[in-house]
C-alpha positions as CSV (number, residue, x, y, z in Angstrom):
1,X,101.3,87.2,77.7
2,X,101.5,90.4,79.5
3,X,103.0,91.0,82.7
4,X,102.0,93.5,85.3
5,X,103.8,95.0,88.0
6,X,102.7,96.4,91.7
7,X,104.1,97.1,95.0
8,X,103.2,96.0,98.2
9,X,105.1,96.9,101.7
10,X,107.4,94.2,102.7
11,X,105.4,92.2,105.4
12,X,102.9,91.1,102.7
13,X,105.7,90.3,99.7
14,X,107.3,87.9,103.0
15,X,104.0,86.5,103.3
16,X,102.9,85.7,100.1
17,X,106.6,84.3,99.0
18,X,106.0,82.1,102.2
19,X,102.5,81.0,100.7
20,X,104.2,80.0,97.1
21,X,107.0,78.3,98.3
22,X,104.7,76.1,100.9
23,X,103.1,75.2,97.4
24,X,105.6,74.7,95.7
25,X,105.0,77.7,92.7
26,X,107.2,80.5,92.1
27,X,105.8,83.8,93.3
28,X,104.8,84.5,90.1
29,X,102.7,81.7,89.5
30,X,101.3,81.8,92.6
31,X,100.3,85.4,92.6
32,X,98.7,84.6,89.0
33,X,96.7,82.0,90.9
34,X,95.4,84.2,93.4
35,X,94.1,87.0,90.8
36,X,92.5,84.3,88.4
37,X,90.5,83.3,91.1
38,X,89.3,87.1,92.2
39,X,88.3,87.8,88.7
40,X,86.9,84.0,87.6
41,X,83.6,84.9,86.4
42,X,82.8,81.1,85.4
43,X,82.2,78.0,87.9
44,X,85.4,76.2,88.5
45,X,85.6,73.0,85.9
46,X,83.7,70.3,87.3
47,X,81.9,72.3,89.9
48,X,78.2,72.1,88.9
49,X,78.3,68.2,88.5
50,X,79.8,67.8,91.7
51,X,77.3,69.8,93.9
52,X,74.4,68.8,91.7
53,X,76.0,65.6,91.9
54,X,76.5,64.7,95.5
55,X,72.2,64.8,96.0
56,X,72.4,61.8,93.5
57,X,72.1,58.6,96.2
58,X,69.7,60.7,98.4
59,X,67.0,62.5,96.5
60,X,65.7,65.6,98.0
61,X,62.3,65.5,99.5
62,X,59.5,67.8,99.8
63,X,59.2,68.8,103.5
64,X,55.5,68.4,104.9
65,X,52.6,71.1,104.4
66,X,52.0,71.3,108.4
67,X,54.7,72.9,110.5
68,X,57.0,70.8,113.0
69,X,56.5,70.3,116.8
70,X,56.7,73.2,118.7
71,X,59.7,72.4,121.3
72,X,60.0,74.4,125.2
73,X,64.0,75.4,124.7
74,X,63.3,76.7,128.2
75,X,62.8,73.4,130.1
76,X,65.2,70.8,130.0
77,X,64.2,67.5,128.9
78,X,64.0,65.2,131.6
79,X,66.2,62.3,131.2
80,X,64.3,59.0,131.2
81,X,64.4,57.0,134.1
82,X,65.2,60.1,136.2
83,X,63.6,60.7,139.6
84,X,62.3,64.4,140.7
């Protein structure tokens, strides 16, 4: 596998050696993550059937031909039972 090398100033090597060890990964790894992801040009696994999925129990519904109630966002609605 090939390996590449870069430099970055100190505050962001601190940083991301923080983020891998809160994970658990070596540096390394972690950075290997981070690139993978950048450059993924593919769905993550599982990804489609989980979105396309999650409509499953509610089907989507065609929305009426005639548009919805016009509403005043200038008044405030009185509240019922309220005297003026």
């Amino acid at each position: 596998m090939p390996q590449l090398y870069f430099s970055v100033e100190r505050p962001l090597a601190d940083e991301l050696a923080r983020r891998a060890a809160a994970e658990n990964l070596p540096l390394s790894q972690y950075l290997a993550r981070l690139v993978r992801q950048q450059v993924q040009s593919e769905w993550p696994e599982g990804y489609l059937s989980a979105v396309i999925g999650c409509c499953a129990d509610a089907p989507l519904q065609e929305p009426p031909d005639e548009p919805p109630e016009e509403v005043d966002l200038q008044t405030p609605p009185q509240a019922s039972g309220a005297r003026g």
